[in-house]
C-alpha positions in Angstrom: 62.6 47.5 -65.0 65.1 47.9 -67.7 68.5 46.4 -68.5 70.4 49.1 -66.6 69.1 49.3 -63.8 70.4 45.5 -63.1 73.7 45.0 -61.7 76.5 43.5 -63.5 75.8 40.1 -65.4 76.3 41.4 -68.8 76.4 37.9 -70.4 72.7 36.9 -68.9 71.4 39.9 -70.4 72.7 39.5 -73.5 71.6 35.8 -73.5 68.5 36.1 -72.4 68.0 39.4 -74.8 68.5 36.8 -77.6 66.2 34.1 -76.4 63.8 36.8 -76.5 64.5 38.5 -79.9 64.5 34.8 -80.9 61.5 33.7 -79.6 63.2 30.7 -77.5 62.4 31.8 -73.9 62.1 28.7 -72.4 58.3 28.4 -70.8 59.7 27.6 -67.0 63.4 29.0 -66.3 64.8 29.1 -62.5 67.3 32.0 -61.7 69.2 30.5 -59.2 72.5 32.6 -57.4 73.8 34.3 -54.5 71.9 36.9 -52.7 72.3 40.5 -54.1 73.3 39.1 -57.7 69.7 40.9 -59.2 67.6 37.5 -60.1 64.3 39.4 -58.9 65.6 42.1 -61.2 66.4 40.2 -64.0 62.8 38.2 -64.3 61.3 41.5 -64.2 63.0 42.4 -66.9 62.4 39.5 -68.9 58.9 39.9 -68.2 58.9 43.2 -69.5 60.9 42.4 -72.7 58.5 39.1 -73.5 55.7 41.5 -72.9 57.0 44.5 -74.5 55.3 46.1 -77.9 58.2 47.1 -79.7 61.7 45.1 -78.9 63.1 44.1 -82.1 66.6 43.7 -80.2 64.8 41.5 -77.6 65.5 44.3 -74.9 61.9 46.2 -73.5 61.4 49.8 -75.1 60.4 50.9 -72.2 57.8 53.0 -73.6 54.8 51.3 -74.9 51.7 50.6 -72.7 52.8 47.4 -71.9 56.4 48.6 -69.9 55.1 51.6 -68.7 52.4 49.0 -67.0 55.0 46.4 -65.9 57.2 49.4 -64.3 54.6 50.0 -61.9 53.9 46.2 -61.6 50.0 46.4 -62.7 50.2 44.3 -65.6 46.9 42.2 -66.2 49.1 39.8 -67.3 52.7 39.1 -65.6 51.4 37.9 -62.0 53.6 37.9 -59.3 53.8 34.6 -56.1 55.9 35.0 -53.2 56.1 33.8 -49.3 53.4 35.2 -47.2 51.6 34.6 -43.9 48.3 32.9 -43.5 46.5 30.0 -45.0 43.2 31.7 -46.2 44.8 33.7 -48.4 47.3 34.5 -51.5 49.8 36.3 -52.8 47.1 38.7 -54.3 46.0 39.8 -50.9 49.8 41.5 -50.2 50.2 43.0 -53.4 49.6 46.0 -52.4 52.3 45.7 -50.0 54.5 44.0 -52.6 54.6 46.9 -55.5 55.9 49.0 -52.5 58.6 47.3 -51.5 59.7 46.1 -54.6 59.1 49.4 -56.2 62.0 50.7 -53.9 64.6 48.1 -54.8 64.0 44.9 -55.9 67.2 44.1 -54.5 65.3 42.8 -51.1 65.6 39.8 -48.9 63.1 37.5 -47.4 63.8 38.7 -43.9 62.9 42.6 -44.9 59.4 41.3 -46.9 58.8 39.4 -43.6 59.6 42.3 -41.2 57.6 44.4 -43.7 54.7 42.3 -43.7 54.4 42.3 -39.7 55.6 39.0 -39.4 57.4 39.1 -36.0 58.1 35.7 -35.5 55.9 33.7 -37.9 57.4 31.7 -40.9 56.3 33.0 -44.4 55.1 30.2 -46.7 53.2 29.8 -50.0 50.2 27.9 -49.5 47.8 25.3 -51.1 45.5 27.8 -51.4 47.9 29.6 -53.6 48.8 27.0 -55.6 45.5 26.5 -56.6 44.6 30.1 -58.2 47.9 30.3 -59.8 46.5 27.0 -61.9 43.5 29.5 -61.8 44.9 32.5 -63.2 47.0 30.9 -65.6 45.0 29.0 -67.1 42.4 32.0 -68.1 42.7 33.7 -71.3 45.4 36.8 -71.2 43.8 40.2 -70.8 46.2 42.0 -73.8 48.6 40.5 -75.9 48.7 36.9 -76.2 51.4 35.9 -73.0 50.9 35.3 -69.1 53.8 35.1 -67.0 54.3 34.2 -63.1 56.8 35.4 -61.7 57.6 33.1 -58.3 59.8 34.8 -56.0 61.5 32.3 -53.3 60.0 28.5 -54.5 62.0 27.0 -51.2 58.9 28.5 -49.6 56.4 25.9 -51.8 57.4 22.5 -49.5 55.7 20.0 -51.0 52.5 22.1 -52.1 54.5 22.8 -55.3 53.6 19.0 -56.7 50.3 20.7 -57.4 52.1 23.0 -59.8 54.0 20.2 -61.5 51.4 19.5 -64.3 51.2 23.3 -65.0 54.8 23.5 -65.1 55.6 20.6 -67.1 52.7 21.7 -70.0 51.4 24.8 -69.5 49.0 26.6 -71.3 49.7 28.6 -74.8 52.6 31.2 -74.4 52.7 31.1 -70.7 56.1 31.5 -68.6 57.2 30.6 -65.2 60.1 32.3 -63.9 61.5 31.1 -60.7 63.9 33.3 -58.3 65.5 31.3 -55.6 68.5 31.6 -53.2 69.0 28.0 -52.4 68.8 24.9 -55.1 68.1 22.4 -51.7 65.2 23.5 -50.7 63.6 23.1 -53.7 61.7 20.2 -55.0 63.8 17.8 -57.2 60.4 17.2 -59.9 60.0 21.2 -60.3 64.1 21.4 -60.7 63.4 19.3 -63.4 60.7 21.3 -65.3 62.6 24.2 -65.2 65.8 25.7 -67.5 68.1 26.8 -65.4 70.0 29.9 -65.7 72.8 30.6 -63.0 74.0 33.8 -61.4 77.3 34.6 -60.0 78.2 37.6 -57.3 78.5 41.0 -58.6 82.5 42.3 -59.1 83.7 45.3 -56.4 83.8 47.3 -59.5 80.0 46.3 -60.9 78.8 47.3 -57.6 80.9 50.1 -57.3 79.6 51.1 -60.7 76.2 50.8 -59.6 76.4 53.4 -56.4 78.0 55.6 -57.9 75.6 56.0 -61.4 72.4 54.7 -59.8 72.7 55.4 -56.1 74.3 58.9 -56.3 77.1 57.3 -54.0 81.1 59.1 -54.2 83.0 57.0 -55.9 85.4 56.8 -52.8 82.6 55.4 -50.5 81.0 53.4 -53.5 84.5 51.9 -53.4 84.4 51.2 -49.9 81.0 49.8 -49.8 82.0 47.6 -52.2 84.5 45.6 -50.7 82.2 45.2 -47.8 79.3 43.9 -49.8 81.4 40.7 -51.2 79.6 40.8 -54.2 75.9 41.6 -52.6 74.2 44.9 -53.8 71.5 44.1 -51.5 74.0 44.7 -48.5 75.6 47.1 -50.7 72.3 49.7 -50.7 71.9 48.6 -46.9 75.2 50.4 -46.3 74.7 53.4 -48.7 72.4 54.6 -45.7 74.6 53.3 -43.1 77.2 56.2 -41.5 80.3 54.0 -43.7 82.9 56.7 -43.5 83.4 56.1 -39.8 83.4 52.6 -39.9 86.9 52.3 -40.7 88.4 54.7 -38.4 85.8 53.4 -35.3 87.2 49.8 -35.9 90.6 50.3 -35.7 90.3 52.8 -32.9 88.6 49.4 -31.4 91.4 47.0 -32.1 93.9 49.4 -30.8 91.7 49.7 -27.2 91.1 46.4 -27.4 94.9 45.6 -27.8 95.4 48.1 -24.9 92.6 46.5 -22.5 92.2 49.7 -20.4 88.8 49.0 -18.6 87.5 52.8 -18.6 88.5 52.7 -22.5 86.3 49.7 -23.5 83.9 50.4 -21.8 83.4 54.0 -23.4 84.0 52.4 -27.3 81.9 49.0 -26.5 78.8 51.9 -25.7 79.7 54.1 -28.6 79.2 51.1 -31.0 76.4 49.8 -29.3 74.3 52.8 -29.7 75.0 52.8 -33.4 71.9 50.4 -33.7 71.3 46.5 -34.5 71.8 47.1 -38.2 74.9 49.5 -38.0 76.7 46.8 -35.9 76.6 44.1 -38.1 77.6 45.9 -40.9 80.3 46.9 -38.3 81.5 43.3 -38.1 81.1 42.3 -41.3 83.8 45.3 -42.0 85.5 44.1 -39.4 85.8 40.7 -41.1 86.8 42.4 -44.4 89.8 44.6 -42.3 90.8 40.9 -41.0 90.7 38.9 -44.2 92.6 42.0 -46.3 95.0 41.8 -43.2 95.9 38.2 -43.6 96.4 38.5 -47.4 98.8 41.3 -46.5 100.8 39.1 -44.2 100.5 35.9 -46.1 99.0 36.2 -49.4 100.6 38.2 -52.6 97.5 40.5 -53.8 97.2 44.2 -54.3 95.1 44.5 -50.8 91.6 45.9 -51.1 91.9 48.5 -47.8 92.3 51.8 -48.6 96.0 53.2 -48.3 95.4 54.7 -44.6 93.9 51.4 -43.4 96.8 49.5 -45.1 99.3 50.5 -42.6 97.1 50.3 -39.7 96.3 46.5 -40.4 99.9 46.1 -41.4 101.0 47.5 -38.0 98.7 45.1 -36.2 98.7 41.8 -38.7 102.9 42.1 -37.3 101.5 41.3 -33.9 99.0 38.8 -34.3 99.5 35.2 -35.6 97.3 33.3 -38.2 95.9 31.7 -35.3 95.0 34.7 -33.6 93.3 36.4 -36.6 91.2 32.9 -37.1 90.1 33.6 -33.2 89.0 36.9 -33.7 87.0 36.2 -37.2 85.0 33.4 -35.1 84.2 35.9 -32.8 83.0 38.4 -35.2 80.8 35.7 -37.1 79.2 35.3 -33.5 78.4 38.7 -32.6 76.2 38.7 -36.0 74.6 36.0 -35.1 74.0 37.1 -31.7 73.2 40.5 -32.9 70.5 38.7 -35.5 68.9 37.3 -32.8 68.6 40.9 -30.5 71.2 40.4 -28.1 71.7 43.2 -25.7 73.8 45.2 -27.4 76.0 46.8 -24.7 76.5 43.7 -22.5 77.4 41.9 -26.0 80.0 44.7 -27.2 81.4 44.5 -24.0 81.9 40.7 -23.5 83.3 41.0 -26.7 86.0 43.5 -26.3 87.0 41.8 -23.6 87.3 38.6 -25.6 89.1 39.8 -27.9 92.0 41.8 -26.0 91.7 38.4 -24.5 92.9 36.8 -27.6 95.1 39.3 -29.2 97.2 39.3 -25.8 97.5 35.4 -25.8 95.6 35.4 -22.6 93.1 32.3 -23.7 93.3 29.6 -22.2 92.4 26.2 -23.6 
């Protein structure tokens, strides 16, 4: 991994590029932020730049042994924990698995690594068992150089295991680094909070992610600009729907709103199947556009910003924001919030899109009833 490749969050890398170049990396740090904001990128590139032969700027050359080693996540060296499944075994067993699907992206979520893994319906954790040979491995002399770095991906999954890391943590051996990636400060224990420096990350801008398509993912700049306001600020969702058929999204949804509106039987019915067959994935991103049209068509009836729809959907949600009341648009945002979480959870997609159109010509007719 290299600097570019990262999304965004210029002053981190230019922070942490001088820790480095200093020699001030602090021996546990915690990258804590949104999802999608690159903290799994990041700490591989700061373990690349702390282990890098030649980075006089504090930034990896990306050329010496060492980086050409760490892009292909076989470093002796920089070891890698994250949430698996069993309690006989460790992070090591899965790594296999792991410089796969990292090697993709590393702009993943828990949820994919699970559904990689086979995990069904079992919850991932990381282990005693792991706990133990991380104290193990870290503790053994380095194999080149003179540094070891873990890299922990998702410490929420530790529980109370990760008081047997605490010693380790707090005074750790010679030029040895923890870096911790986590989504959610809570789950965390409070006494490993407390051993660690920690460096926040905020949500990638529209533009930064736009950016990022369009040099990195080969994206147009007209759908990278789409995508963009969809993702809120996530790049993970934002490479989810660079695969996803986003062009028709907009036109499908407000052909939707206008059936909807209309309540012909025969009509929803025929729509309600077209978007269920797009497949589970497809229809939440589906809603969560849908929830983007609705919020951009409150701030165009209400607010005073430039709106964030492209100039064809403007009018369309200007047409229909002049028939629908805050109230209304509030009703139908709760509803789109529930078909995700229905859809999350595998309900039947055509009785669901249905029930749902139905709802909501329901609600944009006044016909609810308290």
């Amino acid at each position: 991994m290299n600097q570019d490749q990262v999304i965004g969050q210029k002053p981190l890398k230019e922070s942490l590029a001088n820790l480095v170049k200093d020699g001030k990396v602090p021996h546990a740090t915690m990258f804590l932020g949104p999802r999608g904001s690159g903290k799994l990128a990041m700490a591989m590139v700061l373990a690349s730049s702390l282990m890098c032969q030649d980075a006089p700027d504090g930034v990896s050359c990306g050329k010496c042994n060492s980086c050409k080693k760490q892009e292909k996540m076989i470093h002796p060296d920089i070891h890698f924990s994250f949430p698996f499944l069993g309690s006989k075994v460790t992070s090591d067993n899965f790594l296999p698995q792991w410089r796969n699907f990292i090697g993709e992206t590393p702009y993943r979520s828990f949820e994919e690594w699970m559904n990689y893994i086979g995990a069904e319906n079992k919850q991932g954790n990381i282990n005693t068992l792991e706990c133990v040979h991380i104290t193990k491995k870290l503790n053994l002399k380095s194999f080149e150089g003179n540094k070891k770095i873990l890299i922990m991906w998702l410490p929420e999954f530790l529980g109370k295991e990760g008081n047997r890391l605490l010693k380790l943590i707090e005074e750790p051996p010679e030029n040895t680094f923890f870096i911790l990636v986590a989504n959610n400060q809570d789950l965390i224990l409070n006494t490993i909070l407390s051993r660690c420096q920690m460096i926040k990350f905020s949500q990638c801008s529209d533009d930064e992610i736009k950016n990022g398509l369009v040099k990195q993912e080969g994206v147009t700049e007209e759908k990278a600009k789409m995508i963009a306001r969809i993702a809120d600020g996530n790049y993970h969702e934002a490479l989810k729907l660079k695969n996803e058929v986003q062009n028709d999204y907009e036109k499908l949804f407000v052909e939707w709103l206008r059936k909807c509106y209309k309540g012909k039987k025969s009509e929803l019915v025929t729509v309600s199947e077209q978007i269920a067959a797009m497949g589970r994935e497809p229809e939440k991103q589906f809603f969560k556009y849908g929830l983007h049209f609705l919020r951009e068509m409150m701030l165009l009836k209400f607010g005073d910003r430039p709106s964030h729809l492209s100039e064809d959907q403007q009018g369309s949600a200007m047409k229909l924001g002049s028939l629908l009341s805050f109230e209304q648009l509030e009703s139908m945002a709760e509803l789109f919030t529930e078909c995700i979480f229905y859809i999350e959870r595998n309900a039947n997609p055509k009785i669901l899109l249905l029930n749902t159109s139905i709802q909501l010509h329901k609600i944009m007719r006044n016909l609810v009833t308290a």
